[in-house]
C-alpha distance (Angstrom), angle and dihedral (degrees) to the residues before:
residue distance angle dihedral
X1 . . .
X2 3.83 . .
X3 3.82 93.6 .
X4 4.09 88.9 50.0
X5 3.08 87.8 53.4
X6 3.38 102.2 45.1
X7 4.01 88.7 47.6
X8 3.88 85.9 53.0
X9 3.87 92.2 56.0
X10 3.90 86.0 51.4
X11 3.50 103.7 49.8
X12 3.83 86.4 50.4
X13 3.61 97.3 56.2
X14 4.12 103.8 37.3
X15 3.82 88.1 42.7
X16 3.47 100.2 47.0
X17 3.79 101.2 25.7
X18 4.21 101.6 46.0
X19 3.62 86.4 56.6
X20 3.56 96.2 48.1
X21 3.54 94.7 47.3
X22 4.23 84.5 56.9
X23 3.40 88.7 39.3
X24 4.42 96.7 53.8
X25 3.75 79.5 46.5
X26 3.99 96.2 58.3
X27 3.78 91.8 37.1
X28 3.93 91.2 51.5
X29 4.05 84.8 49.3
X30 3.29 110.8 40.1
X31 3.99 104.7 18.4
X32 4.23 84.8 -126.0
X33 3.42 128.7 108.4
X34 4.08 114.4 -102.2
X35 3.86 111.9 -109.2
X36 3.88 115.8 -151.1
X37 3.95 118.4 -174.3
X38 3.78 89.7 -15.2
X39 3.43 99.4 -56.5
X40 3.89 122.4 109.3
X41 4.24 111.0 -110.8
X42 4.15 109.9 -121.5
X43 4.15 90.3 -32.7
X44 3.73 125.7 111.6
X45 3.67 94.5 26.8
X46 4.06 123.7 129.0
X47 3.90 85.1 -74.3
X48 3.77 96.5 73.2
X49 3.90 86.0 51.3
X50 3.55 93.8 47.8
X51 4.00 88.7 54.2
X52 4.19 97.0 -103.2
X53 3.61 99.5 121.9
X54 3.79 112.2 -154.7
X55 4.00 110.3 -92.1
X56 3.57 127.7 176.7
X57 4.26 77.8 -121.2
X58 3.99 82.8 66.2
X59 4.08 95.5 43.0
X60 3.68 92.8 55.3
X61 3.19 100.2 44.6
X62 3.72 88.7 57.5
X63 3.91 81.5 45.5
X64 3.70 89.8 68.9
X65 4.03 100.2 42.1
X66 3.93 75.7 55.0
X67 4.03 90.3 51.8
X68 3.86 89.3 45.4
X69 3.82 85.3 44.9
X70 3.99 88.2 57.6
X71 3.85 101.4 43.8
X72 4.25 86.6 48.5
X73 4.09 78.8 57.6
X74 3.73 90.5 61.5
X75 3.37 100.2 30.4
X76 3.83 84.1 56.1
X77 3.88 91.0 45.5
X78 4.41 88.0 55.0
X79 3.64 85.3 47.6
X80 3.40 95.1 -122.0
X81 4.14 125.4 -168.2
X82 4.21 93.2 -130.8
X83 3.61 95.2 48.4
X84 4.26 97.4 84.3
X85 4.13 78.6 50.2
X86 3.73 96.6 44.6
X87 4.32 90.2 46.8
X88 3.68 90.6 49.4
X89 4.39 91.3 40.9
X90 3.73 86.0 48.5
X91 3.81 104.2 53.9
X92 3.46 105.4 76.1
X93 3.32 101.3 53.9
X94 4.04 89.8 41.4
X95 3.80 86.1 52.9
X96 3.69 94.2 52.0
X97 3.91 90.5 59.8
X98 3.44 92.8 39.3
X99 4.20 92.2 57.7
X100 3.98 94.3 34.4
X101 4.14 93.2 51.1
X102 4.15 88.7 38.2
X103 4.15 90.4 -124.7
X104 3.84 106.0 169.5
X105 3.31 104.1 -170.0
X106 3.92 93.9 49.8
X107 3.98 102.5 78.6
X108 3.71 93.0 46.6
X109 3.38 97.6 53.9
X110 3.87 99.6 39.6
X111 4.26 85.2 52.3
X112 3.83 90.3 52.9
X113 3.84 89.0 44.8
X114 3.42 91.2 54.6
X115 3.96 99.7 38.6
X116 3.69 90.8 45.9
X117 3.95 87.9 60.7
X118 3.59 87.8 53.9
X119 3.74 102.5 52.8
């Protein structure tokens, strides 16, 4: 269970956080939101319509929840005592990017991350 979880935590913070590292870079550059694959990288999400216009401010900081996202993997992985604090600390803020960039996969994962730890 720990290493699912653990795997969980990772997936959510490489796959979310490498592109939004590239994705900060191409919004500082060009003032556009990146486009991977054909679909438009954390832009045009319920943020916009809510009147927070993407910024590379807004990317970053979702950067970082993804960094935090990454060392909770590995603290998972060493079995650490803070990391069942750490999962359930981190999820609101991860839940908030999640719903204001429209990234499906996101809450599913960070639930069964957290549950996971639990069991």
């Amino acid at each position: 269970m720990r290493v699912a979880a653990a795997v969980c935590s990772l997936v959510l913070g490489l796959g979310f956080g490498l592109p939004g590292v590239f994705g900060a870079l191409h919004l500082a550059r060009t003032g556009e939101v990146w486009t991977f694959v054909g679909f438009p990288t954390y832009g045009g999400g319920p943020f916009e319509r809510w009147g927070i216009p993407t910024s590379v401010a807004l990317v970053v900081g979702f950067v970082l929840v993804c960094a935090a996202e990454v060392v909770l993997g590995v603290l998972i992985l060493a079995d650490a005592p803070g990391a069942k604090a750490l999962s359930i600390a981190l999820l609101p803020f991860e839940l908030a990017y999640w719903v204001g960039f429209a990234l499906p996969f996101g809450p599913p994962l960070g639930i069964a991350r957290t549950v996971l730890l639990f069991l």
